[in-house]
VEXNU-556611 format. One line per 8 residues: their letters; for each residue x, y, z of C-alpha. Coordinates in nm, 4 decimals, decimal comma, padded with zeros to 6 digits. Last residue first. Example, Ala and Ser with C-alpha at 12.3 -4.5 7.8 and 13.67 -1.06 7.14 Angstrom:
// residues 2
SA = 01,3670/-00,1060/00,7140 | 01,2300/-00,4500/00,7800
//
This chain:
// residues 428
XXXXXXXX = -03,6186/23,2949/00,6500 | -03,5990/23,0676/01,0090 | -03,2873/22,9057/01,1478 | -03,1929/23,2192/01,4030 | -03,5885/23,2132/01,4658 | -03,5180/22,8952/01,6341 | -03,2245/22,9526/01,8731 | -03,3970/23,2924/01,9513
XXXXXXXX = -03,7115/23,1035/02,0133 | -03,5289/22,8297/02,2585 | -03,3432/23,0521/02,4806 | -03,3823/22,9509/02,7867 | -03,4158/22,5201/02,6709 | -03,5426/22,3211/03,0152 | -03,7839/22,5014/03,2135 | -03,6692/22,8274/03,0537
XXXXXXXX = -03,9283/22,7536/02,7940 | -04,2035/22,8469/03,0498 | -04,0801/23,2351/02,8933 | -04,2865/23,1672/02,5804 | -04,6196/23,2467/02,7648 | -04,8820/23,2817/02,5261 | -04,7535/23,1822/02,1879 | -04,8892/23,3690/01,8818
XXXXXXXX = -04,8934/23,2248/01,5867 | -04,8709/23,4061/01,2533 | -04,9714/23,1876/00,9129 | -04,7824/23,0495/00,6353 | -04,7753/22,6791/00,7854 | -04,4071/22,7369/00,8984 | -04,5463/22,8813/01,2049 | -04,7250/22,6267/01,3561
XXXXXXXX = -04,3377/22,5263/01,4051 | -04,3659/22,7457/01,7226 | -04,6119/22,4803/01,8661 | -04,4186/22,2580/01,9582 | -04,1480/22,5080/02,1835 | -04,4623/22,6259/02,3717 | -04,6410/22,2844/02,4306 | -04,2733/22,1511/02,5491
XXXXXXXX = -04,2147/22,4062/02,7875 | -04,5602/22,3412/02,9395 | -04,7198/22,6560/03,2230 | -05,0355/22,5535/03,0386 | -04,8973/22,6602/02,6822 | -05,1853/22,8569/02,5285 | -05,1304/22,9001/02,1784 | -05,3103/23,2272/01,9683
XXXXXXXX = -05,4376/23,0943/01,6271 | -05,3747/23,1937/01,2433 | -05,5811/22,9284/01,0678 | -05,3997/22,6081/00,8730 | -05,4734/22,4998/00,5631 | -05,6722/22,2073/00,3803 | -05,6583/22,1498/00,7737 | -05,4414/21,8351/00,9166
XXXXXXXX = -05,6621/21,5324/01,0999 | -05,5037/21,4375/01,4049 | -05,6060/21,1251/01,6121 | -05,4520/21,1085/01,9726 | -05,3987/20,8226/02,1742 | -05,3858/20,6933/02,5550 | -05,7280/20,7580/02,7098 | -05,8737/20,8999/02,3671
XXXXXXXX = -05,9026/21,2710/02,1984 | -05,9744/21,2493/01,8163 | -05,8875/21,6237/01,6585 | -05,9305/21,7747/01,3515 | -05,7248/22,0578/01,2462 | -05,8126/22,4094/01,2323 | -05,5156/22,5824/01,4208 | -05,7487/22,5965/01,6973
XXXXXXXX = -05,7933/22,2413/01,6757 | -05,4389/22,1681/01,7407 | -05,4356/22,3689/02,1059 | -05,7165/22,2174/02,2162 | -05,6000/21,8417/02,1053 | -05,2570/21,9549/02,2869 | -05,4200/22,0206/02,5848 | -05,6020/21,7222/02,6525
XXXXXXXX = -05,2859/21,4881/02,5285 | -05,1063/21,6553/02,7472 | -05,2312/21,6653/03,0653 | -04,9507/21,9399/03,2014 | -04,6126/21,9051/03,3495 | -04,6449/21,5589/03,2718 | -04,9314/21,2939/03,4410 | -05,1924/21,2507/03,0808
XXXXXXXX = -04,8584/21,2175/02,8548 | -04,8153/20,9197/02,9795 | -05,1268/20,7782/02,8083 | -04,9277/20,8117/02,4887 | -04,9641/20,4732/02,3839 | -05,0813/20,5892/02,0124 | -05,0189/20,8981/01,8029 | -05,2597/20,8342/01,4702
XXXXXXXX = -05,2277/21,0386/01,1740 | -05,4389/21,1538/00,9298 | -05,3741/21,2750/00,5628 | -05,1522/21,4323/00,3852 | -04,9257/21,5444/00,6682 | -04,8607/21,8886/00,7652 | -05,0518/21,9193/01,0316 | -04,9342/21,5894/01,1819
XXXXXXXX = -04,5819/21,7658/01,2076 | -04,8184/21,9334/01,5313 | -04,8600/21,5634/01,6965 | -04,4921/21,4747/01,6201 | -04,3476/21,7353/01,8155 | -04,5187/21,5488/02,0851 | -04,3722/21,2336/02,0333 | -04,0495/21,3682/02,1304
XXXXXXXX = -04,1430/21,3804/02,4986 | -04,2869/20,9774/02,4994 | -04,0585/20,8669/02,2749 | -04,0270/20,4325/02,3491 | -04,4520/20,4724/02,3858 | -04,5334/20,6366/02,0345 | -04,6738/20,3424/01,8661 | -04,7393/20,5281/01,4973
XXXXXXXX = -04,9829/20,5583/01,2728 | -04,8738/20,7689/01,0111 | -04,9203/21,0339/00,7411 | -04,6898/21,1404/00,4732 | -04,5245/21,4955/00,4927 | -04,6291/21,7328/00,2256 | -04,3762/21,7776/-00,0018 | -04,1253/22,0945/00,0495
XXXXXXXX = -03,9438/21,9663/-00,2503 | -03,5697/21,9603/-00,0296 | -03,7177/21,8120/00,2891 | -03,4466/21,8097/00,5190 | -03,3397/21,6641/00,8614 | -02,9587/21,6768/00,9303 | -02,8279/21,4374/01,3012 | -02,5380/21,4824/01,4778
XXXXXXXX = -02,3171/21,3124/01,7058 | -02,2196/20,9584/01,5912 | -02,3876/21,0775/01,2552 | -02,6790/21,0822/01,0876 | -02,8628/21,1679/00,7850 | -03,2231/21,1826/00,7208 | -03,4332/21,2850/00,4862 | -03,7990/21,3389/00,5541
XXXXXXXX = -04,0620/21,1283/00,3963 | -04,2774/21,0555/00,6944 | -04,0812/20,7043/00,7971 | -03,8161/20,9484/00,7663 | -03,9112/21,1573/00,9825 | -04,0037/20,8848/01,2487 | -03,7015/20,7181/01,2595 | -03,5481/21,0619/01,3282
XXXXXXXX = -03,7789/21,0345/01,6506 | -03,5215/20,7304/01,7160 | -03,2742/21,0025/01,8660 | -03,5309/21,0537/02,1390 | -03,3999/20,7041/02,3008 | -03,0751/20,9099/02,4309 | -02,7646/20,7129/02,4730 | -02,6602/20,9087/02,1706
XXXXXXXX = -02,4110/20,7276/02,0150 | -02,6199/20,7778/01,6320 | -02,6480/21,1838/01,6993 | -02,6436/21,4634/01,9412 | -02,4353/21,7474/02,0699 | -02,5333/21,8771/01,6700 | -02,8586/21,9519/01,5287 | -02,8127/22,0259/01,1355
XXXXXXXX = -03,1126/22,1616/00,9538 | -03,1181/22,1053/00,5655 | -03,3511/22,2852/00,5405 | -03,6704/22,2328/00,3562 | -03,9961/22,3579/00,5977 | -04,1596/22,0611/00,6655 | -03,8742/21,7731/00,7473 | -03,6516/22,0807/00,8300
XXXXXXXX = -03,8731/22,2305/01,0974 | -03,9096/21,8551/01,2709 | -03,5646/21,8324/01,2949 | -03,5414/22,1389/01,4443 | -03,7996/22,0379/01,7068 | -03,6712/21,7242/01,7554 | -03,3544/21,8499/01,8798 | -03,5094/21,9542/02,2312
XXXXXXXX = -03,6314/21,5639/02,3201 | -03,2671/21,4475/02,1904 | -03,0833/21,6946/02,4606 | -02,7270/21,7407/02,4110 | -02,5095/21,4754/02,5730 | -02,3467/21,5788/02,9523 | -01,9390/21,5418/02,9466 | -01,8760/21,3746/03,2826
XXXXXXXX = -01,5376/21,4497/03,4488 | -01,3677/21,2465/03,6847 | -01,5558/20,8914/03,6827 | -01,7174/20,9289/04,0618 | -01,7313/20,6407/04,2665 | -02,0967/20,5063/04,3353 | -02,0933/20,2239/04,5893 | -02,2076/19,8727/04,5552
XXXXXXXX = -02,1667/19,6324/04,8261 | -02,4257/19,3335/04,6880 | -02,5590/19,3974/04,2927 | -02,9110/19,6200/04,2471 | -03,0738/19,3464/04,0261 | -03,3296/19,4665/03,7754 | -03,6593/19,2665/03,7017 | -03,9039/19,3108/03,4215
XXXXXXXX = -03,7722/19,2328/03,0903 | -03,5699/18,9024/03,1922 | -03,3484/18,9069/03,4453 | -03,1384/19,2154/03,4420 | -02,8162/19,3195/03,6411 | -02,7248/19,6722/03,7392 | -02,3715/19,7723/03,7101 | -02,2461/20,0750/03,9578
XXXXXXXX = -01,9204/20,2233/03,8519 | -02,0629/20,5912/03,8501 | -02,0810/20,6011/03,4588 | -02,2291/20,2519/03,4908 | -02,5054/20,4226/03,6995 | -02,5540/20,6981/03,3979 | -02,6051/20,3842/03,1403 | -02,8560/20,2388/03,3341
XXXXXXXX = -02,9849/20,5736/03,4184 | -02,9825/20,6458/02,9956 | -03,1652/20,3128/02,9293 | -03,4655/20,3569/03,1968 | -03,5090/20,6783/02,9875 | -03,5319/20,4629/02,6812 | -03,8226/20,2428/02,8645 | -04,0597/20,4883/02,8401
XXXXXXXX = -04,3191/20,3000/02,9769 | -04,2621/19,9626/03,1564 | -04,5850/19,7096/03,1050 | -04,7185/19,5793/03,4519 | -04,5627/19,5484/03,7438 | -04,1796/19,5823/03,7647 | -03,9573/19,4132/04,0070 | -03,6437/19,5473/04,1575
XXXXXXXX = -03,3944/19,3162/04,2742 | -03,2080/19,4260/04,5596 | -02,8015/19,2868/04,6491 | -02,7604/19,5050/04,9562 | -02,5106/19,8367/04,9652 | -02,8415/19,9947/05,0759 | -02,7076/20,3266/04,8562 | -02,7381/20,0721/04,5383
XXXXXXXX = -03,1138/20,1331/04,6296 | -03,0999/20,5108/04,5591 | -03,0523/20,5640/04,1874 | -03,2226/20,2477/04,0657 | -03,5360/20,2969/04,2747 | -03,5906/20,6589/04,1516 | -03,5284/20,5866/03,7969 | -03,8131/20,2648/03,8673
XXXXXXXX = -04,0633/20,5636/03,9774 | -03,9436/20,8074/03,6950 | -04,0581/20,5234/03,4071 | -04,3752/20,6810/03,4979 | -04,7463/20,5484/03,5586 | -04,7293/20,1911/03,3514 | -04,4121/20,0939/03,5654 | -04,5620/20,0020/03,8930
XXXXXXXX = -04,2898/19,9193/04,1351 | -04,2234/19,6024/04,3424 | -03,9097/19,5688/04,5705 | -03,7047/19,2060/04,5997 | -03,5248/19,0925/04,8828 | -03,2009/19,3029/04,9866 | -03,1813/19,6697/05,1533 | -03,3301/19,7600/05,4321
XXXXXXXX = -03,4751/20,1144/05,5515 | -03,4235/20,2199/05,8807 | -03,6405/20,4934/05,9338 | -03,5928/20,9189/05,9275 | -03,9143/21,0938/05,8434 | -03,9960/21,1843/05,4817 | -04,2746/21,4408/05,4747 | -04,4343/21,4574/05,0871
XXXXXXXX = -04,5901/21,7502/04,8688 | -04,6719/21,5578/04,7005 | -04,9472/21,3318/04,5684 | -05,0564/20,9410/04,6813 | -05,2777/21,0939/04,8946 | -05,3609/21,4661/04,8729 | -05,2111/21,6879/05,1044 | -04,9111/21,6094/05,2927
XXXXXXXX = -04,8799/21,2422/05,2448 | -04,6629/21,1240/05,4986 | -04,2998/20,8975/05,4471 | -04,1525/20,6691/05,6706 | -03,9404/20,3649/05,4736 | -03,9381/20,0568/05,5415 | -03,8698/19,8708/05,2354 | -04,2109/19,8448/05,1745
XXXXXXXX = -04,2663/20,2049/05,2357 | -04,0369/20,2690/04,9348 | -04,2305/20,1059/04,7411 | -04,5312/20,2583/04,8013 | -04,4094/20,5587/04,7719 | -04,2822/20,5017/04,4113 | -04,6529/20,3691/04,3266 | -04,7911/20,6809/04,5068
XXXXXXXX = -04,5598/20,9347/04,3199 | -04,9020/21,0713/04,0989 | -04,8835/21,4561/03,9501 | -05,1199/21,7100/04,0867 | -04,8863/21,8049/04,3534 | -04,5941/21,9151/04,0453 | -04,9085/22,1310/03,8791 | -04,9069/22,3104/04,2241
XXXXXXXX = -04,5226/22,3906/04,2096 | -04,2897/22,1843/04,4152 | -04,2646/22,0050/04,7971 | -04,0185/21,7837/04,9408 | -04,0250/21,7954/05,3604 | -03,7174/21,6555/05,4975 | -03,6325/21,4638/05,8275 | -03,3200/21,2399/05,8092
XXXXXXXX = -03,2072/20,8983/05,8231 | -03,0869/20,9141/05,3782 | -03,2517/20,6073/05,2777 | -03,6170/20,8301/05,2323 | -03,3444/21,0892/05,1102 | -03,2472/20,8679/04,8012 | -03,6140/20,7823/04,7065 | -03,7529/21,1073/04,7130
XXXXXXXX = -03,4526/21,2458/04,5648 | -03,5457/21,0442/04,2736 | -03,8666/21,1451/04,2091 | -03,8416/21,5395/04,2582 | -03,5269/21,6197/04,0796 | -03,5985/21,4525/03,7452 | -03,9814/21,5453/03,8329 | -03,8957/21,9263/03,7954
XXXXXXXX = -04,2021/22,0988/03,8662 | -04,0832/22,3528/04,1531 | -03,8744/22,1269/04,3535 | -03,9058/22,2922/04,6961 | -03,6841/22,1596/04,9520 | -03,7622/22,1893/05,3795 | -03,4305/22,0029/05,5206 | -03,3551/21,8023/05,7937
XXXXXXXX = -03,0191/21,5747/05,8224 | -02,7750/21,7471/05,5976 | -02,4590/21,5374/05,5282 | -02,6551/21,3709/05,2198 | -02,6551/20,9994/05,1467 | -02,3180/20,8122/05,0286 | -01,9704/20,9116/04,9807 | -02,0823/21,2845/05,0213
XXXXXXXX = -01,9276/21,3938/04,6061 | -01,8152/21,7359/04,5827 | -01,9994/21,8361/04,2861 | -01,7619/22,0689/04,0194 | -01,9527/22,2628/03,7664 | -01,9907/22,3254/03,3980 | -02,2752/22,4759/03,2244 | -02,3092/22,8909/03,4196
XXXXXXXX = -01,9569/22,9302/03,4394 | -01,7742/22,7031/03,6702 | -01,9579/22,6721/03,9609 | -01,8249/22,4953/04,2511 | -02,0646/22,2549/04,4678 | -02,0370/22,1278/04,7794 | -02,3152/21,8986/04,9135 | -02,4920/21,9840/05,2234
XXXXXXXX = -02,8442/21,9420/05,1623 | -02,9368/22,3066/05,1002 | -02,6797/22,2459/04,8316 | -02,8381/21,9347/04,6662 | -03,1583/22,1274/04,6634 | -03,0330/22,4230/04,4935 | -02,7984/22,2063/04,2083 | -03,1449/22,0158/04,0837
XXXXXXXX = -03,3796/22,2998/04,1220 | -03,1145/22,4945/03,9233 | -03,1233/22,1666/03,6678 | -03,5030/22,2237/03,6012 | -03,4969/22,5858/03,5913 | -03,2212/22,5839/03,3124 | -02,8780/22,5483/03,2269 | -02,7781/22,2396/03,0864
XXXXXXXX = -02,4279/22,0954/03,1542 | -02,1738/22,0734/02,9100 | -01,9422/21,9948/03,1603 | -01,9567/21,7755/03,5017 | -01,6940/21,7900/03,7186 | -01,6886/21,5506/03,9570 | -01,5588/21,5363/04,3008 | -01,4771/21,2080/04,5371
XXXXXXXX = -01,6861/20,9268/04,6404 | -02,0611/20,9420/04,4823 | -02,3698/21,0303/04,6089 | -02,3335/21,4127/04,4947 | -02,1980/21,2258/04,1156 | -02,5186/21,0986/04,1645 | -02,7741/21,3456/04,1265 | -02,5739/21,6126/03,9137
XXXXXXXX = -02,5099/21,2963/03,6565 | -02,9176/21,2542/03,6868 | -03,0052/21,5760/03,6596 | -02,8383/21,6272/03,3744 | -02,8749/21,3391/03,1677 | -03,2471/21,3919/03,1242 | -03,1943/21,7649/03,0989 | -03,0156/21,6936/02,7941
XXXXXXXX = -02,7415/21,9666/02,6878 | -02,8201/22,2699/02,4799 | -02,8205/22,1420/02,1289 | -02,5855/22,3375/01,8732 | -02,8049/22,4414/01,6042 | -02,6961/22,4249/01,1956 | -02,8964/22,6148/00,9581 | -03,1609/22,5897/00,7176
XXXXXXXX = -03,5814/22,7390/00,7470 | -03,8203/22,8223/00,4943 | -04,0762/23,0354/00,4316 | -04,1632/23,1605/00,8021 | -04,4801/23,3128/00,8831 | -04,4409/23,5430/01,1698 | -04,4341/23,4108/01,5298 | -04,5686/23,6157/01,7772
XXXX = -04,4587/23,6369/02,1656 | -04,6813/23,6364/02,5117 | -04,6613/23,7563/02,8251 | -04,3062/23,8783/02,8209
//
C-alpha cells in the first residue's frame, strides 16, 4: 500500500516478541560462510536486509539450506568464497555492503558490488582506502569514494598496521575486523579520529569470538587481528532480538502507560540499544529488566521529562528518541548524531521535517537536533524517504490523540515486515 493511517490510540499494554537483530544477522550469516564446517543459525531475521545478505552469499558459491523462513544452515567455504566473478546488488543494506567489500577485495576474484541509489549516495571511501593500502584493486564506478565499486583480483597482505577513519561509520572498522583474520597475519587496525557507534563494534567483537577468532586491543583505538586465525563455526548460533526495533515499544509504554514487555532482548543483550532503556528512565519511564526482556511503563501518563542527551553509543535508537521529545515538557537536545547524516536517508534533515509538521519546533545542526514539543500535536501525513526507521518512529505520533498517516509503511520490510500489525496488536 502507498500509504497507511494511524488512529489515535489511548493507551497501549502487551507483551511483543522481538524479531531478531539485523545487526547480528548479517554478521553470523557473514561469517559462519567464512568459516570451517556448517552452521545453523536460528532465530534469524527475515527481511530485505538479511535476503540481500543470504542472495549474495549464494551467487558466491556458498551452500545454504533453508529451514523455514528464520533458521538456516550455511555451509561454511573455509575461507573466501568459491565463486571467482560475480555482479551483486546489495540494495541498501550496508551490513551486507561494507563488509563484503572488504572480504571479497581478499577473496582473488572479479566482482562488481552495487545497491539502490540512496546506497551510492552513502561514503565507503575511508574503508576503500584501507583496503587499497593493503593492496587491494578496487574502481570507483561512479562517484568517487561511492559505490557502486569493481573489485579486481590482487594480492592483498596481511600484517603491519591498517588505518581507518572511524568518525564516518563504525561499518568501515566492522568491515576490517571481519575480513583481515582471512590474511591469517597478525594486523593491527588503527582508528583515526573518534570511533562512532562503538556498541556495534561490541557485537562483531563478540560475533568473531562466536567464530573462535579473539581480537586484541591496545588502548581505545587499535585492534589486533592475532597470527593464523581461522573462523570455525560454533554449531548453532541463536540470533538476539533486535534492541534498535524494541525501542519503539518501549518508547509507546513510557508515553502511552503500558506496561509493554519486549522479549528476545534484555540485560545480556550484547546489543548497545538496550541502554536506550537508560534513556526512559532518565525521562521518567519505569523500567524493569531482565537477562532477556525489558517492561517500559508510565502508569500516570505524565508527560515525559526533557533531556539533553549525548546520543553517539545509540545511534539507531536515538531516533525514537527524537519523536518521545514530543511528549516531553520541555525541550530536548539529541547531540553527536552526525551519523545519522550517511544512513539510509539524512536523518537528522528529514526527521526535523517530519517533526515540525506535527507542530513541534525544530533546531537543525551538523550533528544535533533541538526539539521543542507542541502545546499539542497537529494531525500530519509522514514521509519516510524510502527509511524503515522514519516509518516505524513516527507511528507513536499516534499516541498524541491525533491520526497520522505514514506514506510508505511497506519500507518497514527493510528490517521488521510486519512492524504495524505488531504495533497496533499493543494499541487500545
Amino acid at each position: 500500500m502507498s500509504w497507511l493511517d494511524l488512529g489515535p490510540i489511548a493507551r497501549v499494554a502487551g507483551t511483543v516478541r522481538m524479531p531478531g537483530s539485523k545487526s547480528l544477522s548479517n554478521r553470523v550469516l557473514l561469517l559462519a560462510a567464512l568459516a570451517e564446517g556448517s552452521t545453523r543459525v536460528r532465530d534469524l531475521l527475515d527481511s530485505d536486509d538479511t535476503r540481500v545478505m543470504l542472495d549474495a552469499l549464494a551467487a558466491l558459491g556458498v551452500r545454504i539450506e533453508r529451514e523455514g523462513a528464520n533458521a538456516v544452515v550455511i555451509h561454511g567455504a573455509a575461507g573466501v568464497p568459491p565463486v571467482k566473478q560475480a555482479r551483486l546488488f546489495l540494495g541498501n543494506a550496508g551490513t551486507a555492503f561494507r563488509p563484503l567489500t572488504a572480504v571479497l577485495a581478499m577473496s582473488g576474484g572479479e566482482y562488481v558490488l552495487s545497491g539502490v541509489p540512496r546506497m551510492h549516495e552513502r561514503p565507503i571511501g575511508d574503508l576503500v582506502d584501507a583496503l587499497r593500502g593493503l593492496g587491494a584493486s578496487i574502481d570507483y564506478l561512479g562517484n568517487e569514494g561511492y559505490p557502486p565499486l569493481a573489485i579486481h583480483a590482487a594480492p592483498v597482505r596481511g600484517g603491519g598496521e591498517v588505518r581507518v577513519r572511524g568518525d564516518v561509520s563504525s561499518q568501515f572498522l566492522t568491515a576490517l575486523l571481519m575480513a583481515l583474520p582471512l590474511a591469517g597475519a597478525r594486523t593491527v587496525i588503527r582508528v583515526e579520529g573518534e570511533l562512532i557507534s562503538r556498541p556495534y563494534v561490541e557485537i562483531t567483537l563478540a560475533t568473531l569470538r562466536r567464530f573462535g577468532i579473539e581480537v586484541g586491543q591496545d588502548g581505545e583505538s587499535a585492534f589486533v587481528i592475532p597470527a593464523g586465525a581461522r573462523y570455525a563455526s560454533p554449531g548453532e548460533v541463536f540470533v538476539e532480538g533486535d534492541a534498535s526495533s524494541a525501542s519503539y515499544f518501549l518508547a509507546a509504554g513510557a508515553i502511552a502507560g503500558g506496561p509493554v514487555r519486549v522479549e528476545g532482548v534484555g540485560r545480556d543483550s550484547v546489543q548497545g540499544d538496550v541502554r536506550f532503556a537508560e534513556a526512559l528512565a532518565a525521562m521518567g519511564a519505569r523500567i524493569d529488566m531482565g537477562p532477556n526482556w525489558i517492561t517500559a511503563a508510565n502508569p500516570d501518563r505524565r508527560r515525559l521529562r526533557r533531556f539533553d542527551l549525548d546520543l553517539n553509543h545509540i545511534p539507531d535508537a536515538a531516533m525514537t528518541l527524537a519523536v518521545a521529545a514530543l511528549f516531553a515538557d520541555g525541550p530536548c537536545t539529541l547531540r553527536n548524531i552526525a551519523s545519522w547524516r550517511v544512513k539510509e536517508t539524512d536523518r537528522i534533515a528529514a526527521m526535523a521535517t517530519e517533526l515540525r509538521k506535527l507542530g513541534a519546533a525544530v533546531e537543525e545542526g551538523r550533528d544535533f537536533l533541538g526539539v521543542t514539543p507542541p502545546a499539542a500535536l497537529v494531525p500530519a501525513t509522514i514521509d519516510t524517504y524510502d527509511d524503515h526507521r522514519m516509518a516505524m518512529c513516527f507511528s507513536l505520533a499516534a499516541l498524541g490523540g491525533v491520526t497520522v498517516r505514514i506514506n510508505d509503511p511497506g519500507c518497514v520490510a527493510k528490517t521488521f515486515p510486519d512492524y504495524f500489525s505488531v504495533f497496533q496488536g499493543i494499541a487500545a
